[in-house]
C-alpha positions in Angstrom: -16.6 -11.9 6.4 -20.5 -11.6 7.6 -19.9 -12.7 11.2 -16.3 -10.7 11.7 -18.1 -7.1 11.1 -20.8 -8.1 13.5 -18.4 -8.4 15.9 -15.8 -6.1 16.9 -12.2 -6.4 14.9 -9.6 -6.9 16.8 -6.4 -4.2 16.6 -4.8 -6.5 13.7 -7.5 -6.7 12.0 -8.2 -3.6 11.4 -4.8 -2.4 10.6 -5.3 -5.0 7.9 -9.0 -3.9 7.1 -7.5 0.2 6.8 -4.5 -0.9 4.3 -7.3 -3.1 2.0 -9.4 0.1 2.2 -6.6 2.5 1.3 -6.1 0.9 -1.9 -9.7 0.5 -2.5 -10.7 4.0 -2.2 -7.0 5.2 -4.2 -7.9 2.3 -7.0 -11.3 3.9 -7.6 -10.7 6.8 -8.5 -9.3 6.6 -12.4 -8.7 4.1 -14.7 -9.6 0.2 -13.8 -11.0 0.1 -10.1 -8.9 -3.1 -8.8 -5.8 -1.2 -9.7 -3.7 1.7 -9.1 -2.5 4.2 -12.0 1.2 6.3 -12.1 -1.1 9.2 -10.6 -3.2 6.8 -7.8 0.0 5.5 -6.6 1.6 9.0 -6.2 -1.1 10.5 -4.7 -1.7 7.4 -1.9 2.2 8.0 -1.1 2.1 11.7 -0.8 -1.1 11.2 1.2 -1.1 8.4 3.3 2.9 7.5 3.1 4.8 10.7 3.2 6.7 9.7 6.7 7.9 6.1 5.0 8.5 6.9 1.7 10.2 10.1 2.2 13.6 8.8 1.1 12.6 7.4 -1.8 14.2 9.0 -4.4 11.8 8.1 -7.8 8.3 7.5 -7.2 8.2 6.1 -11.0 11.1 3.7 -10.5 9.6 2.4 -7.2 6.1 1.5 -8.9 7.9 0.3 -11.6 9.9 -2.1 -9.3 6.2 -3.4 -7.7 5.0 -3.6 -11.0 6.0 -7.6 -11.7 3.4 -8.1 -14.8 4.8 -4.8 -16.3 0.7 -3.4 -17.1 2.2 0.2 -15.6 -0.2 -0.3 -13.0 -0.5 -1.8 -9.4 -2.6 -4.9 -8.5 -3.3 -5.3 -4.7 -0.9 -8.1 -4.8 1.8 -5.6 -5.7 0.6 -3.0 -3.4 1.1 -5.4 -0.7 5.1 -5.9 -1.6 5.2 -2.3 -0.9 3.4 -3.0 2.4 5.6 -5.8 3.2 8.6 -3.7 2.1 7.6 -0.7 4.6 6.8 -3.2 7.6 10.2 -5.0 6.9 11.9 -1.2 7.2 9.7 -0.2 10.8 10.8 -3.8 12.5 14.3 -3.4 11.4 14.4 0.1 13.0 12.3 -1.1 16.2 14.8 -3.5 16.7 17.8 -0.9 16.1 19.4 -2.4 12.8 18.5 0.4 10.6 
């Protein structure tokens, strides 16, 4: 990825480069750094995704949904369900079929 930061990114990819550093910078802070805790995962949404997650009625039930290896934490593979999940949601209501 040398030769893409000598250039400029492009608007895509640095959407994607802001969502990869979101959960690096949330994943860092306790337990294992590749992954996010209960209290990393609660404190990315109520930071960074209070608009899209607003109507989500347990915070504990949804990581425990993402959570597909059951460790009671979030790999960036399941973080990026919940990313799909959220992108799914804004296309749907662009396109008016909330």
């Amino acid at each position: 990825m040398a030769a893409a930061e000598l250039t400029e990114l492009t608007e895509l990819e640095a959407a994607i480069e802001r969502i990869v550093t979101v959960f690096v910078t949330f994943a860092a802070k306790e337990g294992r750094k590749g992954t996010l805790t209960a209290g990393e995962f609660k404190e990315l949404v109520r930071l960074q995704l209070p608009n899209l997650m607003k109507d989500v009625p347990s915070l504990e039930e949804k990581m425990s949904e993402l959570d597909v290896n059951n460790d009671e934490e979030l790999r960036f593979g399941e973080y990026w369900r919940l990313i799909g999940e959220l992108a799914k949601a804004m296309r749907r209501e662009k396109a008016g079929k909330k």
